[in-house]
Backbone and ligand atoms as CSV (ligand in chain L), in Angstrom:
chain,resi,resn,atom,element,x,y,z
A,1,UNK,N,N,9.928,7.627,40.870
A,1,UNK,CA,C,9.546,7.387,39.475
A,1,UNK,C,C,10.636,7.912,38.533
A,2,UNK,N,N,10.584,6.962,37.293
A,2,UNK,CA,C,12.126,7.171,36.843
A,2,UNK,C,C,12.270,8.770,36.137
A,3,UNK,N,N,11.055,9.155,35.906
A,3,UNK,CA,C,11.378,10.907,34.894
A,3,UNK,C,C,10.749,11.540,35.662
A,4,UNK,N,N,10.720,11.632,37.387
A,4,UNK,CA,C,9.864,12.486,37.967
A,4,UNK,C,C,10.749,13.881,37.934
A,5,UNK,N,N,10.807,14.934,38.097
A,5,UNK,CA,C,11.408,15.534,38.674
A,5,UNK,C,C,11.976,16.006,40.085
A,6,UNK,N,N,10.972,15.881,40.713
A,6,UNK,CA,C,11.093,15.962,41.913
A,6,UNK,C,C,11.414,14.496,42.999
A,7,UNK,N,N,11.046,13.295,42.182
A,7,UNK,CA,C,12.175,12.486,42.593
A,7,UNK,C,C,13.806,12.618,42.841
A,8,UNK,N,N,13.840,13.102,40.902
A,8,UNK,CA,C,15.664,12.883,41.208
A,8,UNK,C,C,15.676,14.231,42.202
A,9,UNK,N,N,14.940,15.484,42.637
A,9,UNK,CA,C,15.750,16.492,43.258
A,9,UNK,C,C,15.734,15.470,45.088
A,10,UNK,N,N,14.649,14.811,45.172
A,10,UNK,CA,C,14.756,14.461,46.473
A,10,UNK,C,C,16.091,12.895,46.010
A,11,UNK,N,N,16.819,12.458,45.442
A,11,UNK,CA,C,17.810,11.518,45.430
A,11,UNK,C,C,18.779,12.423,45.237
A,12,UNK,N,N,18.827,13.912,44.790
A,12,UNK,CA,C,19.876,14.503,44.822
A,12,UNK,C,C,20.668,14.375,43.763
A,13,UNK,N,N,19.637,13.888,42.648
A,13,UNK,CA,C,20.160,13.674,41.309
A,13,UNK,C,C,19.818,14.999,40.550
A,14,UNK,N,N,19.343,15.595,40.290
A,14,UNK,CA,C,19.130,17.085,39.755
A,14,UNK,C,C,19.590,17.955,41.208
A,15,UNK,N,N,20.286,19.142,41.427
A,15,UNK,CA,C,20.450,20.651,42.114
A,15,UNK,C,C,19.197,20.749,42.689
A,16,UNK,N,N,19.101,21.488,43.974
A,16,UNK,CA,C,18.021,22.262,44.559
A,16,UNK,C,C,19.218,22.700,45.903
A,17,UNK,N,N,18.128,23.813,45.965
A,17,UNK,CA,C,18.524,24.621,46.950
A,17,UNK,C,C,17.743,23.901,48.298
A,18,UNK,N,N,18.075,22.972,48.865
A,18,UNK,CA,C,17.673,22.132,50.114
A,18,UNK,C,C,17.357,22.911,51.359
A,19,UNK,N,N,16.712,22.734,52.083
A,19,UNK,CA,C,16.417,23.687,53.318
A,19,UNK,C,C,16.120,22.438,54.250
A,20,UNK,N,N,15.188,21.286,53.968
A,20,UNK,CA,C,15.453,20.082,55.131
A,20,UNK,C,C,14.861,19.045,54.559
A,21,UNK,N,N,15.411,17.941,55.359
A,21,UNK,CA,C,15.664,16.385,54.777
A,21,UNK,C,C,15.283,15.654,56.001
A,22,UNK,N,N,14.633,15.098,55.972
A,22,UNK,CA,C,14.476,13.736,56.681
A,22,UNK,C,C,14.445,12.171,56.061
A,23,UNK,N,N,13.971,11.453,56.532
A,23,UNK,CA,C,14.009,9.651,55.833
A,23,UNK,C,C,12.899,10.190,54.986
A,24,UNK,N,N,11.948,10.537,55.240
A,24,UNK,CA,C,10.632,10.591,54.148
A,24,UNK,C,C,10.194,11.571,53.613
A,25,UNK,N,N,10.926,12.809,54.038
A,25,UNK,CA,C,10.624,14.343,53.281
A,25,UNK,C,C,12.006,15.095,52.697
A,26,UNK,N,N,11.707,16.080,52.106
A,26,UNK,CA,C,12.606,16.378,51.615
A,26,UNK,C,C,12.011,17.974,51.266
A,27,UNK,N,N,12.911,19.059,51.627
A,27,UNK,CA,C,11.968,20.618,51.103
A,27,UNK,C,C,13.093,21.142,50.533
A,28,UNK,N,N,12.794,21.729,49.284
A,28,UNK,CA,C,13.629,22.843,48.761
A,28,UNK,C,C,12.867,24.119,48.238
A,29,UNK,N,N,14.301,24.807,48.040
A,29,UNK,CA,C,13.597,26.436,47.348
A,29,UNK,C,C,12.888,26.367,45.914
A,30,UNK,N,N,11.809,26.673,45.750
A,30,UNK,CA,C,10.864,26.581,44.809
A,30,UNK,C,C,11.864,27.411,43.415
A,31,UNK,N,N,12.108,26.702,41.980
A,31,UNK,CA,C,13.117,27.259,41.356
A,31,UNK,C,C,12.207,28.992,40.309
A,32,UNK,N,N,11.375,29.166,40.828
A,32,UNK,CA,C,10.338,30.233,40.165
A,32,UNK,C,C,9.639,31.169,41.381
A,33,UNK,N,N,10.196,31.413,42.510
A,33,UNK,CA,C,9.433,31.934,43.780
A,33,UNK,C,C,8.364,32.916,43.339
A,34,UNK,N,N,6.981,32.362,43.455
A,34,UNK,CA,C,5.949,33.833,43.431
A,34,UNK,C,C,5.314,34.192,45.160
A,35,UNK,N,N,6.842,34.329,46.278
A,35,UNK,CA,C,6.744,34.880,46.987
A,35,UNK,C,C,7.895,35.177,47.625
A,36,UNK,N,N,8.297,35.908,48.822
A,36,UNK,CA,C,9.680,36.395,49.263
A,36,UNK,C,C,10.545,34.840,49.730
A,37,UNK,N,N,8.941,34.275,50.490
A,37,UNK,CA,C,9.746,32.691,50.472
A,37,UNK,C,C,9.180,31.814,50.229
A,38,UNK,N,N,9.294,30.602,49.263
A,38,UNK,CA,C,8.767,30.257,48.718
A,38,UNK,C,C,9.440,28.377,48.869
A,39,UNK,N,N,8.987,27.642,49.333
A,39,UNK,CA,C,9.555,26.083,49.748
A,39,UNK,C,C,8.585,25.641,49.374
A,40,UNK,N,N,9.179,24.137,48.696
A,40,UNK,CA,C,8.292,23.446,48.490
A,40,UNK,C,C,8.683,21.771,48.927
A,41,UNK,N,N,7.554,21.524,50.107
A,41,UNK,CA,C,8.078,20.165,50.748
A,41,UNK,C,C,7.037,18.927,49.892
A,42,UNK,N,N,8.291,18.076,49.541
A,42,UNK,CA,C,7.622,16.685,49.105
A,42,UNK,C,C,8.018,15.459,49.691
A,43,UNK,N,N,7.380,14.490,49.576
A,43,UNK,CA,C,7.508,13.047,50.235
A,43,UNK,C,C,8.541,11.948,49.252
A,44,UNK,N,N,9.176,11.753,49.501
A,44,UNK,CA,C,10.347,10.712,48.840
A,44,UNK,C,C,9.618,10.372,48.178
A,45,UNK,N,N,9.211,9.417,48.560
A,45,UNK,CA,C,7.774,8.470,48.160
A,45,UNK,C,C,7.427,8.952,46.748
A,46,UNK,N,N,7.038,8.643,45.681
A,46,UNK,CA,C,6.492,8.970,44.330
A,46,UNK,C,C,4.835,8.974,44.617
A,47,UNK,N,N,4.434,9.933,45.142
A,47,UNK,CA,C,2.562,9.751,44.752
A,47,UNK,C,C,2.250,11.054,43.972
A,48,UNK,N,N,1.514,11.003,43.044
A,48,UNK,CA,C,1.362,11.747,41.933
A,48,UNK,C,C,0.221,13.041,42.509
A,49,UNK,N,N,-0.641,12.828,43.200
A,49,UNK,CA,C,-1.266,14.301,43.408
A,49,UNK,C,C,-2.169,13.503,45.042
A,50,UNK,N,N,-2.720,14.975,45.401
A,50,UNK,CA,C,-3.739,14.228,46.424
A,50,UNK,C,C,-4.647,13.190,46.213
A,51,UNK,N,N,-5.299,13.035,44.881
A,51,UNK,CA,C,-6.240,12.184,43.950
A,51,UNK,C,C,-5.881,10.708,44.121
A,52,UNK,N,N,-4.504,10.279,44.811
A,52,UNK,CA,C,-3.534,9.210,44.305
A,52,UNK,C,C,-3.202,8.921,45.771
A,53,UNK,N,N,-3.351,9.552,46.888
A,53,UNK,CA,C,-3.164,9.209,48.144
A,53,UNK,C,C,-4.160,7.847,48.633
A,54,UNK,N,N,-3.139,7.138,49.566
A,54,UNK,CA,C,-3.924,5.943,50.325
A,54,UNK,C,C,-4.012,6.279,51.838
A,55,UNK,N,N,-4.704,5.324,52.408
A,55,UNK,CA,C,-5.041,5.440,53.228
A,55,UNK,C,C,-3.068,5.102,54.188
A,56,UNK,N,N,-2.137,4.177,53.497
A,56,UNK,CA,C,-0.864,3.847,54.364
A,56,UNK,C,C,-0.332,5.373,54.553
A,57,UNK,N,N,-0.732,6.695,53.384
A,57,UNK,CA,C,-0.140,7.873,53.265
A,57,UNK,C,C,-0.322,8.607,54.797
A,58,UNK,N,N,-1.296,8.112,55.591
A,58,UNK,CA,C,-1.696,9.100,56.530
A,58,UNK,C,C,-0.405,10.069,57.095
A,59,UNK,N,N,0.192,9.189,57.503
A,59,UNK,CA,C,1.372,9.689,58.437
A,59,UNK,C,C,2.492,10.134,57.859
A,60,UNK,N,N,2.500,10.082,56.419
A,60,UNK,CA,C,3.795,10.599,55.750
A,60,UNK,C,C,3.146,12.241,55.254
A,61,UNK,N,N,1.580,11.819,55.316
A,61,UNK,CA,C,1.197,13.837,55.238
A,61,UNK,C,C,1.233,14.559,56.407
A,62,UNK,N,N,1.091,13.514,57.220
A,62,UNK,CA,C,1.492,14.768,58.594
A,62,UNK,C,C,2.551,14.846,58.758
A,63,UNK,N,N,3.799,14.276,57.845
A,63,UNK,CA,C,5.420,14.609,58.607
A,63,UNK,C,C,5.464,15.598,57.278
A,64,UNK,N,N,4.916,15.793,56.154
A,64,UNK,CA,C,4.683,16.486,55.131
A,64,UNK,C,C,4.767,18.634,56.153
A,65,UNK,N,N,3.625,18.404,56.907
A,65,UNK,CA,C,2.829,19.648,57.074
A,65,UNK,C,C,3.942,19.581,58.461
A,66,UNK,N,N,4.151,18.774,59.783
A,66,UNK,CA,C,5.123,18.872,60.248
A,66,UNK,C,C,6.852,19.626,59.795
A,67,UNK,N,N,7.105,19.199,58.595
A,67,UNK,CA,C,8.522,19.634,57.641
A,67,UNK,C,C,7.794,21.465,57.489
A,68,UNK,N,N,6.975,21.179,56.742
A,68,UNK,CA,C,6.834,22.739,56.903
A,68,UNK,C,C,6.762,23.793,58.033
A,69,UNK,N,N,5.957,23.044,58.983
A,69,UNK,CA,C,6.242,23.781,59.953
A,69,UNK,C,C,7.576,24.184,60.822
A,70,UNK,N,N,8.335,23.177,60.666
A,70,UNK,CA,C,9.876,23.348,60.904
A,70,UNK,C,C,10.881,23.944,60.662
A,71,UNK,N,N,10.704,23.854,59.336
A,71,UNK,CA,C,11.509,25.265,57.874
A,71,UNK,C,C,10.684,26.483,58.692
A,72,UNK,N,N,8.988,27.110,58.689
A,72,UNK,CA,C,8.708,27.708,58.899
A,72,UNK,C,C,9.342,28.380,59.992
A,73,UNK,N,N,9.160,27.436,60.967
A,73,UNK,CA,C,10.197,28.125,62.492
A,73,UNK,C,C,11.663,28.464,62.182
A,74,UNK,N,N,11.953,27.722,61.425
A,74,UNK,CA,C,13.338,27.714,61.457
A,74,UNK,C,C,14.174,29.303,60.823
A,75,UNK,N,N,13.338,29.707,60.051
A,75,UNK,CA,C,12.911,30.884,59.038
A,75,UNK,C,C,12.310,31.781,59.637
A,76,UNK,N,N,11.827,31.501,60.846
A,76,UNK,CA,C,10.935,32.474,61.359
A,76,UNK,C,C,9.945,33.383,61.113
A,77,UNK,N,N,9.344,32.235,60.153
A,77,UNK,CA,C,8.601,32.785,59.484
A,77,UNK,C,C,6.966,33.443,60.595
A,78,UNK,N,N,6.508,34.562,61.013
A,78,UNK,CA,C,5.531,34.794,61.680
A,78,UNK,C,C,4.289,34.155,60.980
A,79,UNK,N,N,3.708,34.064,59.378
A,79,UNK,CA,C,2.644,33.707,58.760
A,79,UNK,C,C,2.999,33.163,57.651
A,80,UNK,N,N,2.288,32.195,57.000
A,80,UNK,CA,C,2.408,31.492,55.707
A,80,UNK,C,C,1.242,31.053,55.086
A,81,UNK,N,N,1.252,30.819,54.061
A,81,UNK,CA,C,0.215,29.772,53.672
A,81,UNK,C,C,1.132,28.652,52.972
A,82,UNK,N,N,-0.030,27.244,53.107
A,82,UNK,CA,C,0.299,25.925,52.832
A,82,UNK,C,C,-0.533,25.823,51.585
A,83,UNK,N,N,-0.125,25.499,50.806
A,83,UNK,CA,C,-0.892,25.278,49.232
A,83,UNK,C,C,-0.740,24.240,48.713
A,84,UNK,N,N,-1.675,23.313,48.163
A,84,UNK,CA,C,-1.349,21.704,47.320
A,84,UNK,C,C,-2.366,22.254,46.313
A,85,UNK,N,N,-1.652,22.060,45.144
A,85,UNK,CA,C,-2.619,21.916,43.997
A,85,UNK,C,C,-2.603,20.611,43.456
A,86,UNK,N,N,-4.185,20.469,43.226
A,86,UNK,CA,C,-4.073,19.080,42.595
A,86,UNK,C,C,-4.878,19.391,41.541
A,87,UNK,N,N,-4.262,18.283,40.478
A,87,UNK,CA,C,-4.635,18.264,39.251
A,87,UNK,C,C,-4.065,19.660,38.171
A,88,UNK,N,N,-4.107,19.605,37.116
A,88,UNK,CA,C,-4.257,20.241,35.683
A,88,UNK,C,C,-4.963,21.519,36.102
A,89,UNK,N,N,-6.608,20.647,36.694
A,89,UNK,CA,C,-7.275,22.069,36.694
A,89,UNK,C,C,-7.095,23.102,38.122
A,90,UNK,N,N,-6.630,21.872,39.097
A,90,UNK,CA,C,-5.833,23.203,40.243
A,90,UNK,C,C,-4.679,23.284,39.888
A,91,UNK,N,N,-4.239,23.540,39.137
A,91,UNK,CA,C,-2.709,24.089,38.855
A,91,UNK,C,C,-1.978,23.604,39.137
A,92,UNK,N,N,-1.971,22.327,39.377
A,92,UNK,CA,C,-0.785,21.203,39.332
A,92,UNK,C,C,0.103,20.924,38.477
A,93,UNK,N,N,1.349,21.350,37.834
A,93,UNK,CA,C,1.903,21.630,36.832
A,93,UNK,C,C,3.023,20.362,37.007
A,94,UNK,N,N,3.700,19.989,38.230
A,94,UNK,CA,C,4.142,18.675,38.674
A,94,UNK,C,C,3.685,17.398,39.170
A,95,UNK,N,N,3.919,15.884,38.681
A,95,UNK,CA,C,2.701,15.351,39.084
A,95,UNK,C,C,3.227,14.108,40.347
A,96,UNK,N,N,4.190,15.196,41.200
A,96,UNK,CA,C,4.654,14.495,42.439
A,96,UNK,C,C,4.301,15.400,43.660
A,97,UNK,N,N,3.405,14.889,44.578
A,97,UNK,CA,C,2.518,15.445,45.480
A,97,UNK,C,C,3.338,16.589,45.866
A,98,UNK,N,N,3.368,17.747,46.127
A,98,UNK,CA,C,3.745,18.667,47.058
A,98,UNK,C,C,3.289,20.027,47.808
A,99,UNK,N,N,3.719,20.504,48.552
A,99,UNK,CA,C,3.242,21.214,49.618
A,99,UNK,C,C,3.835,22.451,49.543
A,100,UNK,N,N,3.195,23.763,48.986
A,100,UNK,CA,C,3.973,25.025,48.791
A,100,UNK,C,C,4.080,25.617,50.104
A,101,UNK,N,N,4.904,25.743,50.721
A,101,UNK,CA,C,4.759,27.289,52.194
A,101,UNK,C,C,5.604,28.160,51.348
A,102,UNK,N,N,4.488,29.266,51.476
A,102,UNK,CA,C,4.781,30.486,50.962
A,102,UNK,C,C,4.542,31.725,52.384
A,103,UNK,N,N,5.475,32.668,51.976
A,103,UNK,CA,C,5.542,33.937,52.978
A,103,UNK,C,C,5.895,35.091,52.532
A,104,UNK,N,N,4.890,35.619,52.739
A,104,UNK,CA,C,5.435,37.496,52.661
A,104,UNK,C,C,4.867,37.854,51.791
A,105,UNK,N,N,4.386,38.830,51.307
A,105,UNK,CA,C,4.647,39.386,50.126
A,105,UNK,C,C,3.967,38.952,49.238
A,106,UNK,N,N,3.165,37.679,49.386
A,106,UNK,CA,C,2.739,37.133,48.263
A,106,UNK,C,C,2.374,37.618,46.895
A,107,UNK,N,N,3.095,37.469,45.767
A,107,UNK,CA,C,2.981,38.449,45.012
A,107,UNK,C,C,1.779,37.460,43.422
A,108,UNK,N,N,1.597,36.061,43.398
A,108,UNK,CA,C,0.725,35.731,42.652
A,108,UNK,C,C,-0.408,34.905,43.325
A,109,UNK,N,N,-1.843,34.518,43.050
A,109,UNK,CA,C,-2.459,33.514,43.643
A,109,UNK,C,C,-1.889,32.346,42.757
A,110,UNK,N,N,-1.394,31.275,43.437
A,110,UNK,CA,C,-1.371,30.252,42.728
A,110,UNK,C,C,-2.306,28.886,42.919
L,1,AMP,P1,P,2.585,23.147,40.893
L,1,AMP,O1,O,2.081,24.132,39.884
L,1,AMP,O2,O,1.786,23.130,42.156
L,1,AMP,O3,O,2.781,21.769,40.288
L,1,AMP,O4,O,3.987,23.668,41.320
L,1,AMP,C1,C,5.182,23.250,40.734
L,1,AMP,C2,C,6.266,24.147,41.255
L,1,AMP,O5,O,7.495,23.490,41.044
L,1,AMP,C3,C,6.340,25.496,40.558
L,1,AMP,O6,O,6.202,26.534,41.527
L,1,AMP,C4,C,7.738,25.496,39.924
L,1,AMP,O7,O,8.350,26.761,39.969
L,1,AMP,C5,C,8.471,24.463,40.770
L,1,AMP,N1,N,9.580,23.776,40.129
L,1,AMP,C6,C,9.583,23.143,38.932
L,1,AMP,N2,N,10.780,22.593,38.683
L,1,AMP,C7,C,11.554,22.859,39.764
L,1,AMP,C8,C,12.909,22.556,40.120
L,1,AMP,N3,N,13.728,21.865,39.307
L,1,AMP,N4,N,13.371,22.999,41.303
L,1,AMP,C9,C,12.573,23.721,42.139
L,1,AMP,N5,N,11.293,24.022,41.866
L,1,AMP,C10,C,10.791,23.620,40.690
Protein backbone atom coordinates (compact mmCIF):
# COMPACT_ATOMS: atom_id res chain seq x y z
CA UNK A 1 0.00 0.00 0.00
CA UNK A 2 1.32 3.20 -1.29
CA UNK A 3 1.76 5.26 2.44
CA UNK A 4 2.08 2.08 4.44
CA UNK A 5 4.94 2.17 6.43
CA UNK A 6 5.82 -0.97 6.86
CA UNK A 7 5.40 -1.70 3.26
CA UNK A 8 8.12 0.62 2.06
CA UNK A 9 10.39 -0.92 5.18
CA UNK A 10 9.60 -4.48 3.73
CA UNK A 11 10.58 -2.97 -0.25
CA UNK A 12 13.47 -1.49 1.49
CA UNK A 13 12.31 1.85 0.72
CA UNK A 14 12.49 3.42 4.27
CA UNK A 15 15.88 1.92 6.78
CA UNK A 16 15.25 -0.91 9.25
CA UNK A 17 17.42 -2.80 11.05
CA UNK A 18 16.53 -6.32 9.13
CA UNK A 19 17.10 -9.56 10.99
CA UNK A 20 15.22 -11.95 8.17
CA UNK A 21 13.66 -11.96 4.79
CA UNK A 22 12.04 -14.39 2.92
CA UNK A 23 9.59 -14.15 -0.49
CA UNK A 24 6.65 -13.37 1.93
CA UNK A 25 8.05 -12.13 5.30
CA UNK A 26 10.14 -9.78 6.26
CA UNK A 27 11.32 -9.00 10.34
CA UNK A 28 13.02 -6.06 11.64
CA UNK A 29 14.17 -4.33 14.89
CA UNK A 30 11.17 -2.64 16.34
CA UNK A 31 12.36 1.35 16.02
CA UNK A 32 10.97 2.05 19.96
CA UNK A 33 12.02 -1.47 21.78
CA UNK A 34 9.80 -1.88 25.07
CA UNK A 35 11.98 -4.95 25.53
CA UNK A 36 15.81 -6.15 25.48
CA UNK A 37 14.59 -7.69 22.12
CA UNK A 38 12.16 -6.55 20.45
CA UNK A 39 11.29 -7.77 16.34
CA UNK A 40 8.69 -7.21 14.61
CA UNK A 41 7.72 -9.78 11.72
CA UNK A 42 5.31 -8.71 8.87
CA UNK A 43 3.94 -10.22 5.65
CA UNK A 44 4.90 -8.36 2.32
CA UNK A 45 1.53 -8.66 1.52
CA UNK A 46 -0.46 -5.30 2.66
CA UNK A 47 -3.32 -6.70 5.12
CA UNK A 48 -4.29 -4.12 7.53
CA UNK A 49 -4.95 -5.97 10.95
CA UNK A 50 -6.19 -9.54 11.92
CA UNK A 51 -9.94 -8.09 11.31
CA UNK A 52 -8.86 -8.01 7.42
CA UNK A 53 -7.42 -11.57 7.14
CA UNK A 54 -8.86 -14.22 4.52
CA UNK A 55 -9.18 -17.36 4.49
CA UNK A 56 -6.01 -17.47 1.14
CA UNK A 57 -3.94 -15.78 4.43
CA UNK A 58 -3.75 -19.20 6.14
CA UNK A 59 -0.33 -20.11 5.21
CA UNK A 60 1.33 -16.78 5.00
CA UNK A 61 0.41 -16.65 9.08
CA UNK A 62 2.06 -19.67 9.68
CA UNK A 63 5.32 -18.62 7.75
CA UNK A 64 4.50 -15.30 9.86
CA UNK A 65 4.90 -17.32 13.46
CA UNK A 66 7.44 -19.81 11.63
CA UNK A 67 9.89 -16.30 10.84
CA UNK A 68 9.61 -15.72 14.40
CA UNK A 69 10.47 -18.68 15.50
CA UNK A 70 13.64 -18.64 13.44
CA UNK A 71 14.98 -15.09 14.49
CA UNK A 72 13.98 -16.57 17.91
CA UNK A 73 16.49 -19.55 17.50
CA UNK A 74 18.66 -17.74 15.74
CA UNK A 75 18.99 -15.20 18.83
CA UNK A 76 18.70 -17.79 21.07
CA UNK A 77 16.31 -16.61 22.46
CA UNK A 78 15.24 -19.33 25.58
CA UNK A 79 11.45 -17.45 26.01
CA UNK A 80 9.38 -14.84 24.23
CA UNK A 81 6.16 -13.69 23.76
CA UNK A 82 4.28 -13.28 20.32
CA UNK A 83 1.93 -10.24 20.39
CA UNK A 84 -0.60 -8.93 17.47
CA UNK A 85 -2.56 -6.08 18.33
CA UNK A 86 -5.46 -5.45 16.51
CA UNK A 87 -7.28 -2.50 16.13
CA UNK A 88 -7.13 1.23 17.83
CA UNK A 89 -8.59 -0.36 20.79
CA UNK A 90 -5.82 -3.24 21.05
CA UNK A 91 -3.19 -0.95 20.46
CA UNK A 92 -2.69 -1.20 17.00
CA UNK A 93 -0.96 1.98 16.23
CA UNK A 94 0.17 0.51 12.53
CA UNK A 95 -2.40 -0.64 10.21
CA UNK A 96 -0.13 -3.40 8.47
CA UNK A 97 -0.63 -6.79 10.19
CA UNK A 98 2.30 -7.61 12.46
CA UNK A 99 3.75 -9.91 14.88
CA UNK A 100 5.81 -8.51 17.97
CA UNK A 101 8.48 -11.30 19.53
CA UNK A 102 9.55 -9.76 22.40
CA UNK A 103 12.31 -11.11 25.07
CA UNK A 104 13.70 -10.44 28.29
CA UNK A 105 13.12 -8.03 30.41
CA UNK A 106 9.96 -7.02 29.32
CA UNK A 107 9.79 -3.71 30.48
CA UNK A 108 5.98 -2.37 29.15
CA UNK A 109 2.60 -4.43 28.60
CA UNK A 110 1.81 -3.61 25.22
P1 LIG B 1 1.48 -1.55 17.15
O1 LIG B 1 1.19 -0.62 18.29
O2 LIG B 1 1.17 -2.98 17.47
O3 LIG B 1 0.86 -1.07 15.86
O4 LIG B 1 3.03 -1.52 16.97
C1 LIG B 1 3.68 -0.67 16.07
C2 LIG B 1 5.15 -0.77 16.36
O5 LIG B 1 5.84 -0.31 15.22
C3 LIG B 1 5.60 0.06 17.55
O6 LIG B 1 6.23 -0.79 18.51
C4 LIG B 1 6.60 1.05 16.93
O7 LIG B 1 7.69 1.31 17.78
C5 LIG B 1 7.01 0.33 15.66
N1 LIG B 1 7.46 1.17 14.56
C6 LIG B 1 6.83 2.25 14.03
N2 LIG B 1 7.53 2.75 13.00
C7 LIG B 1 8.62 1.96 12.86
C8 LIG B 1 9.74 1.96 11.96
N3 LIG B 1 9.89 2.89 11.00
N4 LIG B 1 10.68 1.01 12.11
C9 LIG B 1 10.57 0.07 13.09
N5 LIG B 1 9.53 0.01 13.95
C10 LIG B 1 8.59 0.95 13.85
Amino acid sequence: MKNCVFCKIAKGEIPSERVFENKNVSAFLDINPKAKVHILIVPKKHIESVKHLQEIDKELMGEIILAAKTVAEEKNLQGYKLVINVGREGGQLVDHLHLHLLSSDVKLSI
